[in-house]
N, C-alpha and C positions, 0 to 999 in steps of 0.2 A: 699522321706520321710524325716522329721524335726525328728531328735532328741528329740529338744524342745517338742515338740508337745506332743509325746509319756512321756517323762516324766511329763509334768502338769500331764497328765492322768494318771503316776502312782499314782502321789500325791491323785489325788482325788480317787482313789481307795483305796489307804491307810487310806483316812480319812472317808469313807464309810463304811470301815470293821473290822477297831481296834475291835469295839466291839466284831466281832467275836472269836471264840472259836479253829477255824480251820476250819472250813467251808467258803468257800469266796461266798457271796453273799447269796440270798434267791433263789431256786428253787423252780419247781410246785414239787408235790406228785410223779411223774411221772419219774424224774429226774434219771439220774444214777450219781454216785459216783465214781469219780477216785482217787485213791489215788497217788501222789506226796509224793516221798520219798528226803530229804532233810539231807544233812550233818551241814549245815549251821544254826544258830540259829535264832528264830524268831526276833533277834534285830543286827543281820549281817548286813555290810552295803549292799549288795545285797538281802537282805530281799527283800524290797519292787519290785526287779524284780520277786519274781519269785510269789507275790502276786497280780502283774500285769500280769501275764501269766493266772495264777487262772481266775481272774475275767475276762479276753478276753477271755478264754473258753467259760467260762457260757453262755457271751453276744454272742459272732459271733455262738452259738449252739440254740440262743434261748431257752436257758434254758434247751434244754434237757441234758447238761454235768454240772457236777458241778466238784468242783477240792479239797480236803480233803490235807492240807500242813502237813505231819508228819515232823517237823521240829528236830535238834538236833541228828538225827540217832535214832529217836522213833522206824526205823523199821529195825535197826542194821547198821553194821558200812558200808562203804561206798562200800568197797567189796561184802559183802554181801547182795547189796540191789541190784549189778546187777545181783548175782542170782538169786533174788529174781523176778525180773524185768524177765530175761531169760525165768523162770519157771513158769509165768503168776500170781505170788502172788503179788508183787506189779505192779501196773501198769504203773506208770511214776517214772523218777528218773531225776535231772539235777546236773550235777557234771564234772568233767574233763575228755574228752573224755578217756583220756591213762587210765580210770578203767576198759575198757572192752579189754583190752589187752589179758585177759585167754580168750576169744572169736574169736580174731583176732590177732593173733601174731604181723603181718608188723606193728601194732600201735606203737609198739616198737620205731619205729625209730624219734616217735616223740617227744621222748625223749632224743634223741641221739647229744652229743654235735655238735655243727655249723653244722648240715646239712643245715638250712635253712637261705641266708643272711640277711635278714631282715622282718620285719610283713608281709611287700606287697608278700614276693615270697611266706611268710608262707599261707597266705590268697589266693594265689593262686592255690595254691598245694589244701588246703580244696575244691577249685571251682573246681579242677580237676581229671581226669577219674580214679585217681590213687587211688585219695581217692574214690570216688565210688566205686572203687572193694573194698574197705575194708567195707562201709556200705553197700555191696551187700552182703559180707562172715557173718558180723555182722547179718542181717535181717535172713539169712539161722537157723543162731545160736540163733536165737528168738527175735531178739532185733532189731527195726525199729527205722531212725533216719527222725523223722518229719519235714516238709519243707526242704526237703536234696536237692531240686531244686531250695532252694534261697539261698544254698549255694555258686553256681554258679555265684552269683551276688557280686562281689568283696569288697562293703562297709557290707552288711549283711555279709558276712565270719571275715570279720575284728572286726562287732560289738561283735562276740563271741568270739576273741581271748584276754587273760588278757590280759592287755598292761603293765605290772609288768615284765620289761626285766631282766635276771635272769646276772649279772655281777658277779663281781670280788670285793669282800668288800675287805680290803688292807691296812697293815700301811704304805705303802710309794706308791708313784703312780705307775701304770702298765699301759704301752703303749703299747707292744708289745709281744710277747710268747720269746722271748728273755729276757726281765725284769722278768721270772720267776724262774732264774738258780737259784737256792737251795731258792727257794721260798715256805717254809713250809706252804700248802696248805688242811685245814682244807675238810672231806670229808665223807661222810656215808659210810656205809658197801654193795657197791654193783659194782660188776666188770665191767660193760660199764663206769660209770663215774669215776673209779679207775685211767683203763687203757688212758682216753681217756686225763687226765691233765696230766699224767704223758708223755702224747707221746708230749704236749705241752712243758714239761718244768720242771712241777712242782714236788716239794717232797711232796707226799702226804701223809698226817696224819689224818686215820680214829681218829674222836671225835666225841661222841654223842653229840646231842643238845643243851643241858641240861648244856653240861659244854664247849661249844664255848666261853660266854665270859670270864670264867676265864682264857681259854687256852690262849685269844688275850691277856687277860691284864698279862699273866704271860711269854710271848715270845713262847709258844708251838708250837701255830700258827703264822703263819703270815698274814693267810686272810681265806678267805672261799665265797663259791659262794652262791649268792643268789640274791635277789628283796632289792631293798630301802623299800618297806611297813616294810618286813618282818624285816629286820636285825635296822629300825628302833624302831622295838616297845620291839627288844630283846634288846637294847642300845649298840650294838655292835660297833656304829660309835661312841663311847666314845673311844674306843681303836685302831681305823681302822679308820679313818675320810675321807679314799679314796673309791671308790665306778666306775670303769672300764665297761662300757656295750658293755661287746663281744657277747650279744644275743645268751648263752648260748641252749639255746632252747625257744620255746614257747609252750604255751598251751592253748588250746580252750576248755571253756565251753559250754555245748549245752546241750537240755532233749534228751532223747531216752523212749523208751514208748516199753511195751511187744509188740508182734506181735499176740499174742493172743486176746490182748485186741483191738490193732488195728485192724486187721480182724474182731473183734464183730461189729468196727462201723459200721454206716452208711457212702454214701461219703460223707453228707454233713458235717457229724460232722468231718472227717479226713480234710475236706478242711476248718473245724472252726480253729481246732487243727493247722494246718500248717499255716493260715494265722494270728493266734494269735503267734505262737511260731516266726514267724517273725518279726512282731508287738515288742515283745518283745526284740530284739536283742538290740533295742537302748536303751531300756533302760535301760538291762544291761552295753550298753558301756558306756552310760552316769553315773551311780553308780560307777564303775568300775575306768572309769577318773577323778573322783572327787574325790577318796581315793587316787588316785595317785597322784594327784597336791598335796593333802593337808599332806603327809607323805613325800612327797618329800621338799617342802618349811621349813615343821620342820624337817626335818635332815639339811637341809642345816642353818637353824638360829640356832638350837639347840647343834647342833657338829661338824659346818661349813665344811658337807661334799664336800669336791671337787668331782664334775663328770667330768670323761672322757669318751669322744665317740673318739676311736680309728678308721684308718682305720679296716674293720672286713677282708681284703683279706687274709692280712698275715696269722690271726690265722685259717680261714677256709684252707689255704694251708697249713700247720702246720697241721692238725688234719687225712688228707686225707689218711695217710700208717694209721694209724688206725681204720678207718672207714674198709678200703681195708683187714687190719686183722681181722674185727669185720666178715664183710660177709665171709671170706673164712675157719674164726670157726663157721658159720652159726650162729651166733646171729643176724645175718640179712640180709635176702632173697637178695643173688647175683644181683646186677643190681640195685636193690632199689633207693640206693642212687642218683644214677648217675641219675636215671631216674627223679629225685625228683631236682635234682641239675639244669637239662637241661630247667625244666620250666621255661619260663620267668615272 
């Protein structure tokens, strides 16, 4: 499958249906209506995937599916829409898999710093039996994860994972978990990713969002972790102009659809739904890599960010007694790791 190809075709899907209201496309009388619960705004740059998902429903269903985009959290916030999804009120949702975590606990771990060393092992873990049991527990709990068999296919897994590596923003460079001895390390309020820099190195200083960049411009901080998009559009490489990708973790987005609604189908319409929601993967990666070339390129002319790609071994060695303490207070299922570690 071309990239390319899939996005023309989002293009002309977009310039097909601006007119509409929420509704993607014209259906017969006959039609049914799925609603598409949405965090994201109608002018996200990921917009137009998930208007291209809409309209490859309708088409590969022959018109009997149409797709309703509640865009913005029209149908509450992003938590609430996989209960919603759970409990057959809404019927599609696309968003980051780690929201249905109250449904399947092990997702957790896809949150969990350096478990995974790079996109490819991440991409392969999703193709893998491991992850299956988790959308086997997921579908138990009401909630069906569509073309979960081209997940399996290593470039479709990749195309759903953001490619927004989560680093180390920085006022002096960081090479190593060793460059982070009394390294004041900006950080949310929550005990895995507390405990897991501080087993690195770092002094960690819970600070809200809100006031990161005064913390950098006022020496509070010293860095804080996140994505070049992100800490670009908060202007944080005005006071941190270094930027480190230890591939903190990654994250994959994907749709999940009720099980309710999925057992009303038909199979032809599940085999529309799956061969569209594949369809679609590229063009979310293609949307996806073009906000990251283009916030990448301005932080670098804008606040001459320097990037470092370190080796990642050391700090994945570095993190391992507290992985080892994370599973043995059971925040996450004994073996887990290892077993996630061991894929190639």
């Amino acid at each position: 499958m071309k990239p390319g190809k899939y996005l023309a075709r989002a293009a002309a899907v977009v310039a097909a249906t601006l007119f509409a209201t929420g509704l993607i496309g014209t259906a017969p009388a006959s039609a049914r209506t799925l609603s598409l619960g949405a965090n994201n705004n109608a002018n996200d740059f990921v917009a137009d995937g998930f208007r291209f998902l809409a309209q490859r429903i309708n088409e590969l269903s022959d018109g009997e599916l149409e797709v309703e985009i509640f865009w913005s959290s029209q149908l509450g916030g992003a938590r609430e829409m996989v209960q919603g999804v759970a409990a057959g009120a809404i019927d599609m949702q696309l968003d980051v898999i780690e929201l249905l975590v109250t449904f399947e606990p092990r997702i957790g771990v896809l949150s969990m710093p350096l478990v995974f060393r790079d996109r490819d092992h991440f991409a392969a873990f999703i193709g893998s039996d491991i992850f299956g049991g988790f959308m086997d527990t997921l579908q138990s709990k009401g909630i069906v994860i569509p073309a979960r068999e081209a997940l399996a296919n290593p470039e479709v897994a990749k195309n759903w994972v953001r490619p927004y590596d989560r680093g180390l923003v920085s006022t002096k460079p960081i090479f190593s978990p060793d460059d982070l001895a009394g390294f004041k390390l900006r950080m949310y309020e929550s005990e895995i990713p507390i405990k897991s820099w501080e087993a690195l190195g770092a002094n960690v200083q819970v600070v809200p969002w809100p006031d990161v960049y005064t913390s950098l411009a006022t020496g509070v901080v010293d860095g804080l972790t996140g994505t070049i998009t992100d800490n670009y559009e908060m202007k944080h490489f005005e006071n941190a102009p270094y930027w480190t990708n230890v591939h903190e973790y990654f994250q994959i987005m994907h749709p999940w659809m009720s099980k309710m609604t999925w057992d009303s189908l038909t199979d032809s319409q599940r085999a529309a739904i799956d061969q569209a929601v594949e369809e679609s993967s590229y063009v979310f990666a293609e949307l996806m890599n073009q906000a990251l070339t283009e916030s990448s390129a301005k932080a670098q002319e804008e606040y001459g960010v320097s990037i470092i790609q370190p080796p990642i071994g050391p700090w994945i060695e570095k993190m391992k007694p507290a992985h080892a303490d994370f599973e043995t207070r059971g925040l996450v299922e004994e073996g887990l790791i290892g077993r996630i570690q061991a894929i190639d």
